[in-house]
TILUM-940539 format. One record per residue (C-alpha): residue in one letter; residue number from 1; x, y, z. Coordinates in steps of 0.001 Angstrom, whole numbers, plus 500000, padded with zeros to 6 digits. Layout:
BEGIN
<aa = A; i = NUM; u = X; v = Y; w = Z> .
...
***
This chain:
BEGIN
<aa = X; i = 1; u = 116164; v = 572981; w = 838185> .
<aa = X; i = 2; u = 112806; v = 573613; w = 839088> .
<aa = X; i = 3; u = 111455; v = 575226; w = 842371> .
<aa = X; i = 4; u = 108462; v = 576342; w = 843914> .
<aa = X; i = 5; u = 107912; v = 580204; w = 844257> .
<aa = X; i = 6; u = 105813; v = 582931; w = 845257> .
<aa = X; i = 7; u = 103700; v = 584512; w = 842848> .
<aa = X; i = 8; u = 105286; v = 588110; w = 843400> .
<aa = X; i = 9; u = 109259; v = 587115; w = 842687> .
<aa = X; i = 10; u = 109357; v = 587079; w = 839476> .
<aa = X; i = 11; u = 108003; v = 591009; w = 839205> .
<aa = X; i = 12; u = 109893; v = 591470; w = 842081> .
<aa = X; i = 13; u = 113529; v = 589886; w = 841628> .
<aa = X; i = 14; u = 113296; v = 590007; w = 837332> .
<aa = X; i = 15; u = 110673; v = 592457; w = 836578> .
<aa = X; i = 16; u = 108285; v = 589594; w = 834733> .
<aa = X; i = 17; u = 104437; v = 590010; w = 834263> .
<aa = X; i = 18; u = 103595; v = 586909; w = 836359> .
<aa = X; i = 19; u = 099870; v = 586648; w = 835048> .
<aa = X; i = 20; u = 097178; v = 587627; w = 837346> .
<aa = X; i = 21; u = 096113; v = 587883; w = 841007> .
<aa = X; i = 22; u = 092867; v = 586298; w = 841985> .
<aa = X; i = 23; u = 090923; v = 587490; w = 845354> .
<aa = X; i = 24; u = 088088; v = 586644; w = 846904> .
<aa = X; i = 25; u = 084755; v = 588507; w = 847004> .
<aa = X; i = 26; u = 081572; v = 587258; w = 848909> .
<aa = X; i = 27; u = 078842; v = 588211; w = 846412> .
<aa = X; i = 28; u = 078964; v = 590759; w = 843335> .
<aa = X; i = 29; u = 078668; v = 593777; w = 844646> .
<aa = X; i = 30; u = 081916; v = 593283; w = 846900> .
<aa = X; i = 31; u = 083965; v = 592996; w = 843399> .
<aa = X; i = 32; u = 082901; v = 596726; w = 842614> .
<aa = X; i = 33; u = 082811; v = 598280; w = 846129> .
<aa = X; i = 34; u = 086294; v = 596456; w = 847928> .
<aa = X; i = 35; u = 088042; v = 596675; w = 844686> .
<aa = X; i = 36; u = 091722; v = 597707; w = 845399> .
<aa = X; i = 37; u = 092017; v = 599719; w = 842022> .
<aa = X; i = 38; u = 090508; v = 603544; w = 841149> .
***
């Protein structure tokens, strides 16, 4: 059975590396400066 699901249950619910998150920056230097990572 398949089903659609939210990118975060697999980590969640099983612990899985689900592959990446993408986000959205509004020019280059926004990628370096709102990063959410140290």
């Amino acid at each position: 059975i398949r089903e659609v699901t939210s990118p975060s249950k697999p980590r969640e619910e099983l612990g899985l590396y689900w592959g990446y998150k993408v986000r959205y920056a509004s020019n280059i230097s926004c990628v370096f400066t709102e990063c959410p990572f140290k």
